[in-house]
Backbone as a chain_set.jsonl record, in Angstrom:
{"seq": "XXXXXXXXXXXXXXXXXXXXXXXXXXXXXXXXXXXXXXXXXXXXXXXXXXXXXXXXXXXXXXXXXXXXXXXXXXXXXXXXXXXXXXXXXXXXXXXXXXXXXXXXXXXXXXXXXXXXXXXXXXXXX", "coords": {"N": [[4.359, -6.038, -21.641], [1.406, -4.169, -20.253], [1.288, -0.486, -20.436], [0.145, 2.44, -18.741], [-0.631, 5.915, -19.809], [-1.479, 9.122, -17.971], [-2.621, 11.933, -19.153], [-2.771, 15.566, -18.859], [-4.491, 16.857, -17.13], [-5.656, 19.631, -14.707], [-5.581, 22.488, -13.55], [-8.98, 24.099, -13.137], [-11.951, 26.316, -13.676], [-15.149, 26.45, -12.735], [-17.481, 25.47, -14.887], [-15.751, 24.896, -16.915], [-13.619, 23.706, -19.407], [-12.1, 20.181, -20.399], [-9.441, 18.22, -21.47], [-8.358, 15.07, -21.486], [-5.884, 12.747, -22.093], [-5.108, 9.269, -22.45], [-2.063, 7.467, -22.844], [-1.255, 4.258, -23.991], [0.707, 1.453, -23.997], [1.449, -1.716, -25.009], [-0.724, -4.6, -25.794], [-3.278, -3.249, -25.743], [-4.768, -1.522, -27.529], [-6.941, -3.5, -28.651], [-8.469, -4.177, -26.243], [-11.043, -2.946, -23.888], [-11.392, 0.288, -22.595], [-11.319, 2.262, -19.641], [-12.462, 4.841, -17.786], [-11.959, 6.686, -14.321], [-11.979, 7.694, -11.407], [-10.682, 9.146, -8.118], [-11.749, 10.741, -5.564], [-10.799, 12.87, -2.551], [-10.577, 11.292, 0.116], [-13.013, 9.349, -0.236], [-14.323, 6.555, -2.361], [-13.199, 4.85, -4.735], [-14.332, 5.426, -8.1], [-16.493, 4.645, -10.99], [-16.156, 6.339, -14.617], [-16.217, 6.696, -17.504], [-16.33, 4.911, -20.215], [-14.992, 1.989, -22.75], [-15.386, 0.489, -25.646], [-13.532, -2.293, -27.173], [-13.221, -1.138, -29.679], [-14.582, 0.836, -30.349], [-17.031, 1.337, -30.714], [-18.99, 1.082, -28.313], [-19.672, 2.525, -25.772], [-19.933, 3.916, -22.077], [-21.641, 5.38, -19.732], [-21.059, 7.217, -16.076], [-23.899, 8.107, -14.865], [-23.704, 10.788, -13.329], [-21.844, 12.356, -15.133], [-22.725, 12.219, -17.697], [-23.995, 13.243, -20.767], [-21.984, 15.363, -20.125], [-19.142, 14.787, -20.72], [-17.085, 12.88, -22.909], [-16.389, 9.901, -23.748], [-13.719, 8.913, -25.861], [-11.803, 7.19, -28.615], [-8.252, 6.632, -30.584], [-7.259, 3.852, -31.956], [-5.238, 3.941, -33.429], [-2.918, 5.517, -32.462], [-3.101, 4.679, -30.357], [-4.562, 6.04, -28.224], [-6.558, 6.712, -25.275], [-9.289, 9.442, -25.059], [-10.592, 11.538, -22.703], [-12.811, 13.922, -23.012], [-13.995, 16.692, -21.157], [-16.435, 18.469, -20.177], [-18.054, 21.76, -19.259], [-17.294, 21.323, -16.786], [-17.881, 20.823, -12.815], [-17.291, 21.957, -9.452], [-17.677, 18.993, -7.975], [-16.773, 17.889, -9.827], [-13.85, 17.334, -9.286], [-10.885, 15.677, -8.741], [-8.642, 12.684, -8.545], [-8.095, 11.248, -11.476], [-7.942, 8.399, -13.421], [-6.617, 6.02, -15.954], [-7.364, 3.05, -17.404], [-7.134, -0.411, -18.126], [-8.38, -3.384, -19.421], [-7.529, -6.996, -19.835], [-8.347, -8.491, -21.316], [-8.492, -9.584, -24.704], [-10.478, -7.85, -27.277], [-12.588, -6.831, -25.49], [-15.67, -6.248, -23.845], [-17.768, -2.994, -22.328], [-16.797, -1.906, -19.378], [-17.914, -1.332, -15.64], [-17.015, -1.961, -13.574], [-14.058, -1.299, -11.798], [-13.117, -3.651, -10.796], [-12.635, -5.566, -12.987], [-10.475, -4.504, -14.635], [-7.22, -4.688, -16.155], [-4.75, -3.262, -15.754], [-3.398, 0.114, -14.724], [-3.222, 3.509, -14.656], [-1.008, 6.16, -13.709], [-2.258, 8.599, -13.037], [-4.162, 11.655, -12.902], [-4.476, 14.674, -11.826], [-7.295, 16.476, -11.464], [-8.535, 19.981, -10.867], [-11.698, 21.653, -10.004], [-12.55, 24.476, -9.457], [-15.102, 26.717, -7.752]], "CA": [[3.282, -5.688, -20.74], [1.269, -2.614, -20.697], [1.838, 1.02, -19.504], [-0.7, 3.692, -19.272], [0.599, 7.474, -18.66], [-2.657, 9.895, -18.292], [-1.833, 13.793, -19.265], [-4.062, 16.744, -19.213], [-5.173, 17.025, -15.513], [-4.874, 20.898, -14.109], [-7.117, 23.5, -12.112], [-10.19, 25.247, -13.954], [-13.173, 27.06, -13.509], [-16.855, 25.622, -12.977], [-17.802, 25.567, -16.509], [-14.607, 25.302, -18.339], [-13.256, 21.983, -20.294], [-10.388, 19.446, -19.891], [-9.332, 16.706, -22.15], [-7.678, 14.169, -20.148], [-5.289, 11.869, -22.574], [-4.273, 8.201, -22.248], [-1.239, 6.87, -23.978], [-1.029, 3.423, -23.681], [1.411, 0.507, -25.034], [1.108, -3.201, -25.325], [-2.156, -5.033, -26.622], [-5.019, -2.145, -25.204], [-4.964, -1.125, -28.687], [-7.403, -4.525, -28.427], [-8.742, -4.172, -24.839], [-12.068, -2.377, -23.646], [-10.66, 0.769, -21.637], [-11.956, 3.098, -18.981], [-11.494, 6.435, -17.003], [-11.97, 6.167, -13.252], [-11.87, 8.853, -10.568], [-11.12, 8.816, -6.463], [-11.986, 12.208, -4.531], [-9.978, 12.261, -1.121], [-11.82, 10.334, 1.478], [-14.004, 8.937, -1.183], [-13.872, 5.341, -3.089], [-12.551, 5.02, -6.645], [-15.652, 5.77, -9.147], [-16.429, 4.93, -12.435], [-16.485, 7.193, -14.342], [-16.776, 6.425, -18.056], [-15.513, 3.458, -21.004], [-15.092, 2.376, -23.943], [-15.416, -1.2, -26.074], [-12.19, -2.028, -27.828], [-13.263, -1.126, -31.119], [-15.092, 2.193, -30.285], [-18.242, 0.997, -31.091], [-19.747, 1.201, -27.517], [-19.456, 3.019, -24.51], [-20.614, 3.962, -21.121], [-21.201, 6.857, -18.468], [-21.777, 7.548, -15.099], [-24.592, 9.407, -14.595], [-22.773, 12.095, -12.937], [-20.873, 12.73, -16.029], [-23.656, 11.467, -19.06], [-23.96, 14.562, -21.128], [-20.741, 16.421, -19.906], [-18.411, 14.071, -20.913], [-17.356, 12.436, -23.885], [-14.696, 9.123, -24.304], [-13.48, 7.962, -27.289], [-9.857, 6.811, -28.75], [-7.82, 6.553, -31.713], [-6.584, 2.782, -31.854], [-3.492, 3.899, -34.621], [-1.695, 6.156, -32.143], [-2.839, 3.909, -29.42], [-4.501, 7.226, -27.23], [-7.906, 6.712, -24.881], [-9.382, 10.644, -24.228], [-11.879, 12.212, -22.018], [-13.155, 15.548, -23.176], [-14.713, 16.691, -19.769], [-17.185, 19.943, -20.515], [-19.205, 22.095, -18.605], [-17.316, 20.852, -15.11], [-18.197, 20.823, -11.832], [-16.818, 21.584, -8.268], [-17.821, 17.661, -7.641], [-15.215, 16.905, -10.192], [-12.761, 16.956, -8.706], [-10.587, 14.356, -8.188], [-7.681, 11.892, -9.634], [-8.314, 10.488, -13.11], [-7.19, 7.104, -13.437], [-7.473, 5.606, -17.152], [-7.148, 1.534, -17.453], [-7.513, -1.539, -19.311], [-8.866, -5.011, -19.602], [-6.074, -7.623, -20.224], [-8.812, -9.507, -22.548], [-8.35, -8.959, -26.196], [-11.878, -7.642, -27.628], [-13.31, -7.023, -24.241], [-16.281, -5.564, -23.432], [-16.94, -2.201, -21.386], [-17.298, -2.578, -17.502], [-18.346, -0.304, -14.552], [-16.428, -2.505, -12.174], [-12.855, -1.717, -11.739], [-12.155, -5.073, -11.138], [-12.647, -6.202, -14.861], [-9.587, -3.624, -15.164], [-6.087, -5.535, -15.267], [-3.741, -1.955, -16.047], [-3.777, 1.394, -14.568], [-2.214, 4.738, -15.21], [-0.994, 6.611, -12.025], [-3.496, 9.194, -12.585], [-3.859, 13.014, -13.352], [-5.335, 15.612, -10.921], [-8.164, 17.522, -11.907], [-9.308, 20.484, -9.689], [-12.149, 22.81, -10.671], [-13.008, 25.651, -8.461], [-16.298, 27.177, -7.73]], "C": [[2.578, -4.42, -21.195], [1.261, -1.56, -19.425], [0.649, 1.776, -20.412], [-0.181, 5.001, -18.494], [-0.8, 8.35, -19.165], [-1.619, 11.178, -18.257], [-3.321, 14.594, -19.121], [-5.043, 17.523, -18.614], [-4.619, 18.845, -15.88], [-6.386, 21.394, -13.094], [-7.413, 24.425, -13.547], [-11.361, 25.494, -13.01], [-14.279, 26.368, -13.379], [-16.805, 25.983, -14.208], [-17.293, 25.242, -17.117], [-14.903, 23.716, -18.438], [-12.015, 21.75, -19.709], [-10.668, 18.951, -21.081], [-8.108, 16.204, -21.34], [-7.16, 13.132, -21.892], [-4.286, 10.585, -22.081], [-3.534, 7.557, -22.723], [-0.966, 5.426, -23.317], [-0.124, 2.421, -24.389], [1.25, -0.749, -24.755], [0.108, -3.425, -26.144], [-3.393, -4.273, -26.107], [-5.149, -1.719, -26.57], [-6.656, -2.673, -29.135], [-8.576, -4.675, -27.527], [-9.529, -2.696, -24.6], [-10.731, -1.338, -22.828], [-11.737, 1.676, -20.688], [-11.545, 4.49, -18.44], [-12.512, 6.041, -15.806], [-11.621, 7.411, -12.21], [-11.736, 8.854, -8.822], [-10.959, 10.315, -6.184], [-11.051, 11.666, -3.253], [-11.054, 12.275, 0.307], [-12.734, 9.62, 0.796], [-13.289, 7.397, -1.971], [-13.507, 5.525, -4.762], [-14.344, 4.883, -7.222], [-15.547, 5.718, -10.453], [-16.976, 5.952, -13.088], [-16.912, 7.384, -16.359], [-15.743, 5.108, -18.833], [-15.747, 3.306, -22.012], [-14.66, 1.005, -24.862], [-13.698, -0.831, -27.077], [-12.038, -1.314, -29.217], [-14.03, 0.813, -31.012], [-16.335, 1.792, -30.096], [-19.069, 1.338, -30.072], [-19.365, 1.735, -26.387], [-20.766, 3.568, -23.492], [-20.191, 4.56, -20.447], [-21.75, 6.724, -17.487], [-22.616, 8.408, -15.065], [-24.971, 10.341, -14.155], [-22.082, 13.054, -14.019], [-21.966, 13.139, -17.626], [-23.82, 13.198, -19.515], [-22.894, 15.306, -21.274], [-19.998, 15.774, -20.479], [-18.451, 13.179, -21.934], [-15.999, 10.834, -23.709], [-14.848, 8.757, -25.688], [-11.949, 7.716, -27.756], [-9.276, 6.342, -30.306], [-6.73, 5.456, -31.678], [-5.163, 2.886, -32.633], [-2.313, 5.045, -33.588], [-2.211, 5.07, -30.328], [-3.047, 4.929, -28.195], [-6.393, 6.734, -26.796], [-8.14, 9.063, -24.942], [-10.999, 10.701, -23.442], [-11.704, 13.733, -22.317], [-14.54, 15.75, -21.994], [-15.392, 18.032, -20.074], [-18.05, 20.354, -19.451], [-18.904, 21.373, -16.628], [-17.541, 21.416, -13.39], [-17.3, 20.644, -10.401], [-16.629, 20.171, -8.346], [-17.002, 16.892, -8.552], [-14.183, 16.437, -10.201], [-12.092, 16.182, -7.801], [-9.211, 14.121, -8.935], [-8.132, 11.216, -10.725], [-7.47, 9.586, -13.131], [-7.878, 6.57, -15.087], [-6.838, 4.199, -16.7], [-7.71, 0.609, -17.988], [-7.602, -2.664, -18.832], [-7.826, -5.624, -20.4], [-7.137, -8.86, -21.35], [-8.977, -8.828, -23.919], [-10.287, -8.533, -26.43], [-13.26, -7.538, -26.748], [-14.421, -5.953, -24.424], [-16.385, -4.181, -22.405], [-17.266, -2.76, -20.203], [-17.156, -1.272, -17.031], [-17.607, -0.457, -13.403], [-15.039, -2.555, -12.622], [-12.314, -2.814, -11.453], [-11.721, -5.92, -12.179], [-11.272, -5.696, -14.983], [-8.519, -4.103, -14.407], [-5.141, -4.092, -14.659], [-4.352, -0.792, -15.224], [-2.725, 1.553, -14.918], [-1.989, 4.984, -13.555], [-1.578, 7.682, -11.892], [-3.032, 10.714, -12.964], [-4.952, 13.694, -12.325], [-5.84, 16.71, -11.657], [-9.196, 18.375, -10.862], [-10.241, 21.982, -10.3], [-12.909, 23.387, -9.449], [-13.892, 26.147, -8.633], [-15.783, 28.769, -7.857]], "O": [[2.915, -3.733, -22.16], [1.242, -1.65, -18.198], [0.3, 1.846, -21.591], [0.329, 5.214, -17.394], [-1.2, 8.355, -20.329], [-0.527, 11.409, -17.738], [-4.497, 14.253, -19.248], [-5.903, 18.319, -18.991], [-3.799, 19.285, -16.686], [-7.379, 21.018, -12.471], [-6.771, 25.014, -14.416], [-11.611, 24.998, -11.911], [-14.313, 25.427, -14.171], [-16.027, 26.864, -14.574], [-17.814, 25.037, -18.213], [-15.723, 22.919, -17.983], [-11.228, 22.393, -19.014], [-11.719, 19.081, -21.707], [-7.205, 16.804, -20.758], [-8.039, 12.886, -22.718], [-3.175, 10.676, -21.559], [-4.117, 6.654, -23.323], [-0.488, 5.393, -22.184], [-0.194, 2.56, -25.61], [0.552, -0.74, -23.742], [-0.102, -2.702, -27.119], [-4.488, -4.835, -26.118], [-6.349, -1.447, -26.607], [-7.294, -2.399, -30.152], [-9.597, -5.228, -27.936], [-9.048, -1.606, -24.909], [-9.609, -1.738, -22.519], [-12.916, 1.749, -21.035], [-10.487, 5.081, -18.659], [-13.533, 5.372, -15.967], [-10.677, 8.087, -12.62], [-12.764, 8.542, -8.221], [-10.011, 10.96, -6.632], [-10.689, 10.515, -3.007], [-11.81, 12.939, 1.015], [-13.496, 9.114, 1.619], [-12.084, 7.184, -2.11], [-13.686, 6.4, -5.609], [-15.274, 4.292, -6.673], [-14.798, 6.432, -11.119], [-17.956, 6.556, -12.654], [-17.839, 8.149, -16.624], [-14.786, 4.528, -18.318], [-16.527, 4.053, -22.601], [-13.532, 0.547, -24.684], [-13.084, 0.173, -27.436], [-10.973, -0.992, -29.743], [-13.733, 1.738, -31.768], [-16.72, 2.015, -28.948], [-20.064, 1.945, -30.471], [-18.384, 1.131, -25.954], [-21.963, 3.665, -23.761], [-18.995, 4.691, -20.185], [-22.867, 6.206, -17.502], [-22.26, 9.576, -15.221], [-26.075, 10.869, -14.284], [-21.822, 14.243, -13.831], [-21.869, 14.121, -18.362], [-23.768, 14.149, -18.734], [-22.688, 15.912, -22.325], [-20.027, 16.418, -21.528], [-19.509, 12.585, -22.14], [-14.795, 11.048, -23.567], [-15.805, 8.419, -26.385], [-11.017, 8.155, -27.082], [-10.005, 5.702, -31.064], [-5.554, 5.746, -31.46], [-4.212, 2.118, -32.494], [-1.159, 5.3, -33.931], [-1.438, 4.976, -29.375], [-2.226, 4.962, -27.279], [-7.263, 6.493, -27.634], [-7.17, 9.816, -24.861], [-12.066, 10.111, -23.614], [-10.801, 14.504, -21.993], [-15.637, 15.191, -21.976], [-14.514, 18.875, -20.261], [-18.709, 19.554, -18.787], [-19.683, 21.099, -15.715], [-17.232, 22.562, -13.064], [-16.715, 19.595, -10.131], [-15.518, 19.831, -8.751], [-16.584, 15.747, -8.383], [-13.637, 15.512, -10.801], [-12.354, 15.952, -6.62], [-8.684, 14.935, -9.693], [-8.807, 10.263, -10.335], [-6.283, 9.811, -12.895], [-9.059, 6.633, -15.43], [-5.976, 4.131, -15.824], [-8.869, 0.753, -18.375], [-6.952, -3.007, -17.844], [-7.288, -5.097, -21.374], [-6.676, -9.819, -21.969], [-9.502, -7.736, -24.135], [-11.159, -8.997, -25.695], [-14.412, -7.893, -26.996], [-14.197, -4.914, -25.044], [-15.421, -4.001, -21.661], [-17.861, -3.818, -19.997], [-16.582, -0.329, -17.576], [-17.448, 0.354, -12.49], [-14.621, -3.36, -13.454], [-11.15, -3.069, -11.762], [-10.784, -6.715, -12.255], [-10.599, -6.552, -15.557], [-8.359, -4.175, -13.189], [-4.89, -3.888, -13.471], [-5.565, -0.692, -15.039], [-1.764, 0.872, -15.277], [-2.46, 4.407, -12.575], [-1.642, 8.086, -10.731], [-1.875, 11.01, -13.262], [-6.079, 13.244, -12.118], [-5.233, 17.589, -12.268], [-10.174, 17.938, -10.256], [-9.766, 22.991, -10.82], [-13.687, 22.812, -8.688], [-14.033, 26.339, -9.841], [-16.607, 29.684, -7.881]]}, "num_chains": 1, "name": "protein.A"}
């Protein structure tokens, strides 16, 4: 099966950086992935993604600019390098995957078979 374990969450500053890392195992080495975010009281949000191959990705445009994904299929790691963040970022980070080999990205967590259990990221004004 697969397992995703996000790292890299903490508390920063308006402005500062994160990188948020997803280690995943099974066939996502294959499989489009994403990063995904719920605030408390708030619905889960996409947030950005990433075709299986690298080749293509996609941002919310909350994020577009600040935020970068990309992933290194030989150790089998998604990341988000988060820059320049914002109070409003804060939230849980959820990364997850599409159970179809060579999948496309998606916006809609439902495409997404896998999750991680998430990393808390809190940046203070």
């Amino acid at each position: 099966q697969v397992q995703l374990a996000e790292s890299g969450g903490g508390l920063v500053q308006a402005g500062g950086s994160l990188r948020l890392s997803c280690s995943a195992s099974g066939r996502t080495v294959s499989s489009a992935m994403g990063w995904f975010r719920q605030a408390p009281g708030k619905e889960r949000e996409f947030v950005a993604a990433i075709s299986w191959d690298g080749s293509t990705t996609a941002y919310a445009d909350s994020v577009k600019g600040r935020f970068t994904i990309f992933r290194d299929n030989a150790k089998k790691m998604v990341y988000l390098q988060m820059n320049t963040l914002k109070p409003e970022d804060t939230a849980v980070y959820s990364c997850a995957a599409r159970s179809l080999l060579y999948s496309a990205t998606s916006r809609d967590p439902g495409a997404y078979d896998y999750w991680g259990q998430g990393t808390q990221v809190t940046v203070s004004s």
